[in-house]
ROSE-4610 file (N, C-alpha, C; in Angstrom, 1 decimal, always signed):
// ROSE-4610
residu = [X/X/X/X/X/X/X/X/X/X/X/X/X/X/X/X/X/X/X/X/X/X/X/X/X/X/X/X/X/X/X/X/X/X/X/X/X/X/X/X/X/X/X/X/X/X/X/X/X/X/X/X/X/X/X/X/X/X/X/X/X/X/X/X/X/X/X/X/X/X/X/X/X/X/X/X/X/X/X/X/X/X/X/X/X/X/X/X/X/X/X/X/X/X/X/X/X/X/X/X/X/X/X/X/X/X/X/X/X/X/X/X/X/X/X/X/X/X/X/X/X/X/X/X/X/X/X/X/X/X/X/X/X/X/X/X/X/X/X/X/X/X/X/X/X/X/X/X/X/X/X/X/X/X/X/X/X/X/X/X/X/X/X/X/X/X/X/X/X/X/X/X/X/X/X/X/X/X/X/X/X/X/X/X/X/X/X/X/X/X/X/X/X/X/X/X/X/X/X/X/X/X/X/X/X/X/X/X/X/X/X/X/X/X/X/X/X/X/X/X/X/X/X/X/X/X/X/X/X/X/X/X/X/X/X/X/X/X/X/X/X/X/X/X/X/X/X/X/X/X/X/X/X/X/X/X/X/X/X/X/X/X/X/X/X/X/X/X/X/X]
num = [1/1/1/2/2/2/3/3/3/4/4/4/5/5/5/6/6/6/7/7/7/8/8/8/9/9/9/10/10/10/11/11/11/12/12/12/13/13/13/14/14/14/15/15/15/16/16/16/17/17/17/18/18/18/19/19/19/20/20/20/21/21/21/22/22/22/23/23/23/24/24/24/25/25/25/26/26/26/27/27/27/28/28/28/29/29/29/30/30/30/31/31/31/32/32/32/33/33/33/34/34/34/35/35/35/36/36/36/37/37/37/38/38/38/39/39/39/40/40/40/41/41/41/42/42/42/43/43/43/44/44/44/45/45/45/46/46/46/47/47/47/48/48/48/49/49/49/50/50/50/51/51/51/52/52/52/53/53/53/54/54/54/55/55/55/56/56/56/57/57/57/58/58/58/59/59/59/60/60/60/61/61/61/62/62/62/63/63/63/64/64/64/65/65/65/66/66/66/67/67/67/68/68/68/69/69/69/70/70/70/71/71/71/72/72/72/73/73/73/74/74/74/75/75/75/76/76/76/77/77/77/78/78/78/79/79/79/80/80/80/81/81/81/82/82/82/83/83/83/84/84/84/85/85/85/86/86/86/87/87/87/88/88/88/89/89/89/90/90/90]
x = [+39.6/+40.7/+40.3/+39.2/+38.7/+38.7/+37.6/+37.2/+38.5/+39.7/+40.8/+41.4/+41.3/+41.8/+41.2/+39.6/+39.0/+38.9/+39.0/+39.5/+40.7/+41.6/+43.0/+43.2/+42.2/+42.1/+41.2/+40.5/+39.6/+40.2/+41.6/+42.1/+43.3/+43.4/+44.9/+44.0/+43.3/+42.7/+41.9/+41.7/+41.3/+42.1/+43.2/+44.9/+45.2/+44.9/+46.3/+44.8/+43.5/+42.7/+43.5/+43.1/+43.5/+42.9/+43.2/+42.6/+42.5/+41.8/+41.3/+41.8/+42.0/+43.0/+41.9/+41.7/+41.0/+40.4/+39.1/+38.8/+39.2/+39.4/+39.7/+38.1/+38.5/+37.0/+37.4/+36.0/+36.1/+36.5/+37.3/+38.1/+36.9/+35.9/+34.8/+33.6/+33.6/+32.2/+32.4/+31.6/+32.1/+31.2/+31.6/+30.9/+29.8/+28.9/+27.9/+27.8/+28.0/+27.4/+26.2/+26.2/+24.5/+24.8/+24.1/+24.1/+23.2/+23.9/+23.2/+21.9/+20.8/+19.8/+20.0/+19.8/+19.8/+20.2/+19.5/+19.5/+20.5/+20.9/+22.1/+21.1/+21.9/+21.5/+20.4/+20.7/+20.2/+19.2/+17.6/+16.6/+16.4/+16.2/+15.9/+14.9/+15.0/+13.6/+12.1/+11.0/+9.9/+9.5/+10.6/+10.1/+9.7/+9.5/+9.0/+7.7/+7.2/+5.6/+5.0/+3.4/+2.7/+2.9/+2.8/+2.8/+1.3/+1.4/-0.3/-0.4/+0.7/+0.5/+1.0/+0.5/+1.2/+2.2/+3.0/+4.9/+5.6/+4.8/+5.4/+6.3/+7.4/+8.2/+7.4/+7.8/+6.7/+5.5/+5.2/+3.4/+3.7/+1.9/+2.0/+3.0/+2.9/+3.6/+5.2/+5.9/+7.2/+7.4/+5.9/+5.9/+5.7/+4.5/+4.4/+5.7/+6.6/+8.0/+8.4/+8.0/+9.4/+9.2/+7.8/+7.2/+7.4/+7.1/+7.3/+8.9/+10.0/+11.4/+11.1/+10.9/+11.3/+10.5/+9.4/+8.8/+9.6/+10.1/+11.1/+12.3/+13.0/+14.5/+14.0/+12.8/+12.8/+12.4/+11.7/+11.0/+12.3/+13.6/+14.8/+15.4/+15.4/+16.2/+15.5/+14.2/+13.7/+13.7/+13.8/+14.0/+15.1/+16.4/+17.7/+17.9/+17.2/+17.4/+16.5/+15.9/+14.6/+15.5/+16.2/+17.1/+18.1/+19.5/+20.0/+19.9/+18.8/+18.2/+18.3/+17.5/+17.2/+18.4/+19.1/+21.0/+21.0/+21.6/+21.9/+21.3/+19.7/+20.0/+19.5/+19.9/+19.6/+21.2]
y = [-80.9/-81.2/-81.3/-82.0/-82.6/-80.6/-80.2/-78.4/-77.7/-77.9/-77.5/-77.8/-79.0/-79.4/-79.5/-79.3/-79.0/-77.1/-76.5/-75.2/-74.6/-75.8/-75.6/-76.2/-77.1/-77.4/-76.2/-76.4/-75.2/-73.8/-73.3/-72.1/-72.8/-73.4/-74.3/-74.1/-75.3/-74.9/-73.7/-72.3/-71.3/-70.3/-70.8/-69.9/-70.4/-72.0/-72.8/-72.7/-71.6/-71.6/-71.0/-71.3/-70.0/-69.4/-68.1/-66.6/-65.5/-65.6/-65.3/-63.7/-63.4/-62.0/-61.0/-60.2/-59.2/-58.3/-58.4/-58.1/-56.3/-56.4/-54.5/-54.4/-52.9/-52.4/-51.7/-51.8/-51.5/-49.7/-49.2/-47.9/-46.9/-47.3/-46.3/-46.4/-47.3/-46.6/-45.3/-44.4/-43.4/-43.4/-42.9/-42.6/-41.4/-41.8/-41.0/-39.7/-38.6/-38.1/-37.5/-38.1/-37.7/-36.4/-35.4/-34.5/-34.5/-33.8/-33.6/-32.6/-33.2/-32.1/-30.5/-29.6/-28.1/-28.5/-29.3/-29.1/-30.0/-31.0/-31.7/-33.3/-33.8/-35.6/-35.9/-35.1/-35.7/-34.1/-34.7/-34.0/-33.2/-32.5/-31.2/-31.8/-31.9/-32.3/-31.9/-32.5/-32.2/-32.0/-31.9/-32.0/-32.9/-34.2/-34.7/-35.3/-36.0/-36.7/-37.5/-37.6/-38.5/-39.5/-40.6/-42.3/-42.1/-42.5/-42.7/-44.1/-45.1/-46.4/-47.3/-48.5/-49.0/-49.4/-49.6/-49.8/-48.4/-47.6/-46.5/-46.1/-45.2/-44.9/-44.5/-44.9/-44.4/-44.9/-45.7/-46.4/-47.4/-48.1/-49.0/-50.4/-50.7/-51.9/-52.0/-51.0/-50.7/-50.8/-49.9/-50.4/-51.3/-52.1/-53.3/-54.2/-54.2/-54.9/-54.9/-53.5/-53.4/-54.0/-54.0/-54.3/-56.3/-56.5/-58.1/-58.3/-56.9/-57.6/-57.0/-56.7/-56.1/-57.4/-57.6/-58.9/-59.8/-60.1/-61.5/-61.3/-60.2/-60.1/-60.1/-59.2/-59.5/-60.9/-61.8/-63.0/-64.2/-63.9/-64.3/-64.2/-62.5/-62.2/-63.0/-63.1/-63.4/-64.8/-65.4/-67.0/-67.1/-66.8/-66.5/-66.3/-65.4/-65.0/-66.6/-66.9/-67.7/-69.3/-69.5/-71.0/-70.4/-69.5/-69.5/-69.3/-68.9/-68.5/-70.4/-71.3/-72.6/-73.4/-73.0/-73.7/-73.4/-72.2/-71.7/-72.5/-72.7/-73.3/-74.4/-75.1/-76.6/-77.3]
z = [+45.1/+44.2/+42.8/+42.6/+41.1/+40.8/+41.3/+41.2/+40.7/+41.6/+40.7/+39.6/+39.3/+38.7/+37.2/+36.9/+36.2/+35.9/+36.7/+36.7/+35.9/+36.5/+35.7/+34.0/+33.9/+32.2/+31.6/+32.0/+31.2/+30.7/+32.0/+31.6/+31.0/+30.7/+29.7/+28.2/+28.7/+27.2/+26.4/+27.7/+26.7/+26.4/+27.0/+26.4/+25.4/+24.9/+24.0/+22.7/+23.2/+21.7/+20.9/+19.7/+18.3/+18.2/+18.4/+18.4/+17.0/+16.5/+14.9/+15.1/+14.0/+13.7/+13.7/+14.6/+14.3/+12.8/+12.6/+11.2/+10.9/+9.9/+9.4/+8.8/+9.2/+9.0/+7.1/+6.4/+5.5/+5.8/+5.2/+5.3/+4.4/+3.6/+2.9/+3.4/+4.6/+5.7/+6.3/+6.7/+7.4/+9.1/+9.7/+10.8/+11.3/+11.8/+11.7/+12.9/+12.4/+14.1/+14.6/+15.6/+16.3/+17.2/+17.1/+18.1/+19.2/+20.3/+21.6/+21.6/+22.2/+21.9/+23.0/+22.8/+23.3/+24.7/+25.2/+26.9/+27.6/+26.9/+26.9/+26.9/+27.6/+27.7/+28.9/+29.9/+31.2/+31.3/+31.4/+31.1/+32.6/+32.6/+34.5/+35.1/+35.9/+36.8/+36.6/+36.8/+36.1/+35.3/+33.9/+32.3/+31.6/+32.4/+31.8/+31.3/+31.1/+31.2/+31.6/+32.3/+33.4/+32.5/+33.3/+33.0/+31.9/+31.0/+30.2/+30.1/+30.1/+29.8/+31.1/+31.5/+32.6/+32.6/+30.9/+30.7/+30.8/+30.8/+30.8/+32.0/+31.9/+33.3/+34.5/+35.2/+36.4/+36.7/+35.4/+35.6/+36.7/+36.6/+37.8/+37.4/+36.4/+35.8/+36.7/+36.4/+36.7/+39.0/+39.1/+40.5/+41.3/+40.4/+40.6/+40.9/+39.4/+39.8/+40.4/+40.8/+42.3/+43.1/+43.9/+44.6/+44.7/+43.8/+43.7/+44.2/+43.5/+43.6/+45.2/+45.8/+47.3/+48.1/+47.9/+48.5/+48.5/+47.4/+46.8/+47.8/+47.8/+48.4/+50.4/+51.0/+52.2/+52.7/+52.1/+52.0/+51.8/+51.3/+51.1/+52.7/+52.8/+53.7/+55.4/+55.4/+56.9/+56.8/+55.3/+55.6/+55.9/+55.3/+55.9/+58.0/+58.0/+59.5/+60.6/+59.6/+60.5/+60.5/+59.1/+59.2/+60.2/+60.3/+61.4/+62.3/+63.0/+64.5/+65.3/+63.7/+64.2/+64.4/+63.6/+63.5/+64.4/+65.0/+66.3/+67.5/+67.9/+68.7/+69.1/+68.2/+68.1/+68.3]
């Protein structure tokens, strides 16, 4: 109840804020345009280049991460499986 009820002030109070008028843009900036290179945006497969650094795309750095996030998420997921097996039959 408190949960609701602090829920329901918080969206009272961020309707009844004063909402500042949207700024105008100066009218003598202009906008810039960038063009697309020859081959478009999204580069063809195999044109691009070997990892030379380990931040580089594809180096070990980036594998490494993974590697840690995939450890981290099954090490999550078998603790998960391992507390309800014990709930269960206890």
């Amino acid at each position: 109840m408190r949960c609701l009820l602090a829920a329901l002030v918080i969206v009272v109070v961020a309707l009844a804020a004063p909402v500042s008028p949207a700024v105008a843009q100066d009218p003598t900036t202009t906008a810039s345009i960038v063009e697309l290179p020859p081959d478009g945006i999204v580069p063809k497969p195999n044109s691009g280049e070997a990892p030379s650094e380990a931040g580089d795309r594809g180096g070990a750095l980036q594998l490494g991460i993974m590697a840690v996030v995939t450890v981290a998420i099954g090490g999550a997921v078998l603790a998960l499986v391992r507390q309800s097996r014990r709930a269960r039959s206890g």
